[in-house]
C-alpha angles and dihedrals in degrees: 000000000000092000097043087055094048090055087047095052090044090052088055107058087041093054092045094063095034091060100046092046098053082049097062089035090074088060091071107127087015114084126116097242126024083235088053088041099057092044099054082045085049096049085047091059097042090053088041083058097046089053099059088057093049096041086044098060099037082060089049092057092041102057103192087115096264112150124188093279096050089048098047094038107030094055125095119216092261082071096052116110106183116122124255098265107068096055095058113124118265093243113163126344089263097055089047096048091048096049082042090058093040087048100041088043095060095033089056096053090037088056090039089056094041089064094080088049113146087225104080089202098061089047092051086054095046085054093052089046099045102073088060098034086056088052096051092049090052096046090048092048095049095051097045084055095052095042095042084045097045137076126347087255098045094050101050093045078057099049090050094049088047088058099037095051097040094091092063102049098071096069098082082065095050101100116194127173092297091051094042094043090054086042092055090045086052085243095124141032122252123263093239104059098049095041091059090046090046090056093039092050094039092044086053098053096040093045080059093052099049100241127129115245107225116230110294086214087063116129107275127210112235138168107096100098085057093049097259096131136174110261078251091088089055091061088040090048094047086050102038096044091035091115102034095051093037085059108019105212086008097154124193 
């Protein structure tokens, strides 16, 4: 059971980036501006990079002779186990910015927690990771500021992406048996701590940009860690798997 959670909780934080980065990957060549446009493309390939450790060593621990490909491109959406939030659809700038700050809030503390894990392999991941993941907090702060902060038209297009995607953003602190089993390894860090630096974070920034932070005891979406996801991950995966089901062990 411990190893099986451990696998589960592994899958998790690698679905979570694969997904988003496939999302923004989809941006390339679309950004409002060639410097925007490098850094989402940039973010995409950070997050891409953090996957393949995640999804390594989840194979590892499996056995069964998955390797990051198989495991990114042989399951079906009903295995994946990302959270709600990252497979919402671009939208605007503004809705993508906005998915991108509420992402890059929780993943910071998670990773910042996940630095005094008792398995020194998932600390080791979580080091290699922090550097990127503190740049993309501070990019998607900054321009949610700016935006929030900007014109008329730019701050309200914040403030309804900001309600329309807060739903989505509890489920990282709704801790179920996988959570609580890494919490009482000392493999993870606890739900409450990272909850309360996620709001005081998020408020700051949002105070800054001059949007109004809906309740963070609001009703929050969840599923997508057990696998209950939005008919969106179907359209990312088609398009994401497309080679690699069309020629199965086709290599470059």
């Amino acid at each position: 059971m411990a190893v099986d959670a451990k696998i589960q909780y592994l899958l998790r934080q690698a679905d979570n980036a694969l997904i988003l980065s496939q999302q923004l990957s989809q941006l390339c060549g679309k950004g409002p501006a060639l410097e925007e446009d490098m850094a989402l493309t940039n973010v995409a390939l950070d997050l891409l990079g953090q996957t393949r450790m995640w999804l390594t060593y989840a194979g590892e621990l499996e056995g069964q002779g998955r390797d990051e490909d198989k495991l990114a491109f042989h399951r079906d959406a009903g295995e994946y186990r990302n959270c709600l939030l990252v497979e919402q659809p671009n939208g605007s700038y503004a809705e993508t910015m906005m998915r991108q700050f509420l992402f890059d809030s929780w993943h910071y503390f998670l990773m910042q927690g996940l630095l005094q894990s008792t398995d020194s392999r998932i600390a080791d991941i979580a080091e290699k990771s922090f550097k990127e993941i503190t740049y993309h907090l501070r990019r998607s702060g900054d321009l949610v500021v700016r935006l929030g902060d900007g014109t008329d038209v730019s701050h309200k297009m914040m403030q309804a992406a900001l309600d329309d995607l807060w739903m989505y953003g509890g489920e990282f602190f709704i801790y179920d048996e996988v959570d609580n089993a890494m919490v009482e390894q000392g493999i993870a860090p606890p739900a409450d701590g990272l909850r309360a630096a996620f709001l005081d974070h998020v408020n700051d920034i949002l105070v800054e940009a001059t949007l109004s932070m809906p309740s963070p005891d609001a009703y929050m979406q969840r599923g997508g860690k057990a696998g209950r996801h939005t008919e969106r991950l179907g359209f990312i995966l088609a398009e994401m798997q497309f080679l690699q089901r069309a020629y199965p062990g086709a290599e470059w």
